[in-house]
C-alpha positions as CSV (number, residue, x, y, z in Angstrom):
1,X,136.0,123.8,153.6
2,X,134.2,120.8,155.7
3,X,133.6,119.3,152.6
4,X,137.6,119.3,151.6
5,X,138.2,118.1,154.8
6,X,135.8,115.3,155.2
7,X,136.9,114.0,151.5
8,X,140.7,114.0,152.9
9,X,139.0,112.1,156.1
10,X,137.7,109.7,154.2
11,X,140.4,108.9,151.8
12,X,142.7,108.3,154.8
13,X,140.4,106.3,156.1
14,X,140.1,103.7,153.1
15,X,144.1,104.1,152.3
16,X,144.4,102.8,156.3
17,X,142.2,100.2,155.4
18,X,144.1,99.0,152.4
19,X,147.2,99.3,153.6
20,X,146.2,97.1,156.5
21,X,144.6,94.8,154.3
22,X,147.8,94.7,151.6
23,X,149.1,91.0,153.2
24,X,145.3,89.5,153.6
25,X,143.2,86.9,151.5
26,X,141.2,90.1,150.8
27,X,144.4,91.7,149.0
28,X,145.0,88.7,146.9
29,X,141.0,87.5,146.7
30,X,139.8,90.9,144.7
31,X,142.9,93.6,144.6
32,X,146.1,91.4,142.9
33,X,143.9,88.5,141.6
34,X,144.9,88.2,137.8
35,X,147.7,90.8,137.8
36,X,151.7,90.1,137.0
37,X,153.2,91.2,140.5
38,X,156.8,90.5,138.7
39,X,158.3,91.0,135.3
40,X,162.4,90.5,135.1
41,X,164.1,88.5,132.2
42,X,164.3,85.3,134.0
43,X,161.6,85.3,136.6
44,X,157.9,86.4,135.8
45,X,155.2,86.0,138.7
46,X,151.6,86.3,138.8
47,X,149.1,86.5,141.4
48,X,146.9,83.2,139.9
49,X,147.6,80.1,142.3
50,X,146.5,76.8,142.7
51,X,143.7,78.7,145.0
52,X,142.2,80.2,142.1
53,X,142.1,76.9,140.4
54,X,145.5,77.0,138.3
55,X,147.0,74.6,136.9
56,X,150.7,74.0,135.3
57,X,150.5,74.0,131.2
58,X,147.1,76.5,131.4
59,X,147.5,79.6,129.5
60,X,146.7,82.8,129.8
61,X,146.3,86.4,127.5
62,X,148.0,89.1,129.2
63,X,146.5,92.9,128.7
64,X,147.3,96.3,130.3
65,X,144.7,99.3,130.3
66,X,145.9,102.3,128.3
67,X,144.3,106.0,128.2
68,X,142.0,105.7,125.0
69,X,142.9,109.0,123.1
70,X,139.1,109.2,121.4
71,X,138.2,112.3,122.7
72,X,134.5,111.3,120.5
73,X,131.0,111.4,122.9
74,X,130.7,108.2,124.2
75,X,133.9,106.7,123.5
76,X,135.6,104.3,126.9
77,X,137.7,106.3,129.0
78,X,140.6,103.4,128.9
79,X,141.1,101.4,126.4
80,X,142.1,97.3,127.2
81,X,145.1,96.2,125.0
82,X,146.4,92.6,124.3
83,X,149.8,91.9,125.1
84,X,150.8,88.9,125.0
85,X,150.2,85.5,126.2
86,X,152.0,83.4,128.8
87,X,151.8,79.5,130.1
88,X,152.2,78.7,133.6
89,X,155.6,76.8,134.6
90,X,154.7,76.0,137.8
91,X,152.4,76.7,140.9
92,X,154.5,78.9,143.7
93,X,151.3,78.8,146.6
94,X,147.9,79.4,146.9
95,X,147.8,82.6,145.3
96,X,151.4,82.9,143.3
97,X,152.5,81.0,139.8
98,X,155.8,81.8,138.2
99,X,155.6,81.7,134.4
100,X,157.1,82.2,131.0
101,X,155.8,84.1,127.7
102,X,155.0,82.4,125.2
103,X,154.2,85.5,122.6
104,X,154.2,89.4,123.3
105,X,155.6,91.4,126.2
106,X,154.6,90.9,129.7
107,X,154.9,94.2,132.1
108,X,154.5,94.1,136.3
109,X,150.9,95.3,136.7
110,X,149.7,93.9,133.2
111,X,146.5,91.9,133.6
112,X,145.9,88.0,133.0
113,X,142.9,86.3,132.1
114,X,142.4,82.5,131.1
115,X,142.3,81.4,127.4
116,X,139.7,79.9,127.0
């Protein structure tokens, strides 16, 4: 029973602490960095800015994390799947770039990461 209890404590604790943290540099820095934080037809957004180093014309592969089904020893839990690709269009802030696809389908809460 304490040990229920002090589990519950401590997971309110650390969702007080995010939630308070959800509009700070630390929120942007590790917890959105590299994700699409909006996905409609005509206006895709990602949390990549020119704080991160982005630039207009730099493109990026997008990816989301799927359950793997391999149920084999040893096999990865999730399972990282290409989706696409996109280009940025232009730089919104520091930490937010709209941008269009340029192959695939981009998702809110898909990943990005740089083509390099």
């Amino acid at each position: 029973m304490t040990n229920k209890l002090s589990r519950t404590l401590i997971f309110a604790v650390f969702a007080l602490f995010l939630t308070g943290c959800a509009n700070s540099d630390l929120s942007h820095r590790y917890l959105m960095r590299g994700q699409v934080v909006s996905a409609s037809p005509d206006n895709i957004v990602v949390c990549v800015g020119y704080d991160d180093g982005a630039e207009v014309g730099q493109i990026f592969d997008t990816y989301r994390f799927t359950m793997n089904d391999d149920n084999e020893e040893g096999a990865e839990f999730f399972q990282k799947v290409e989706k696409g690709q996109i280009i940025i269009e232009e730089i919104i802030d520091e930490h937010f770039a709209k941008v269009s696809v340029l192959k695939g389908q981009v998702k809110k809460f898909d990943f990005v990461q740089l083509n390099r």
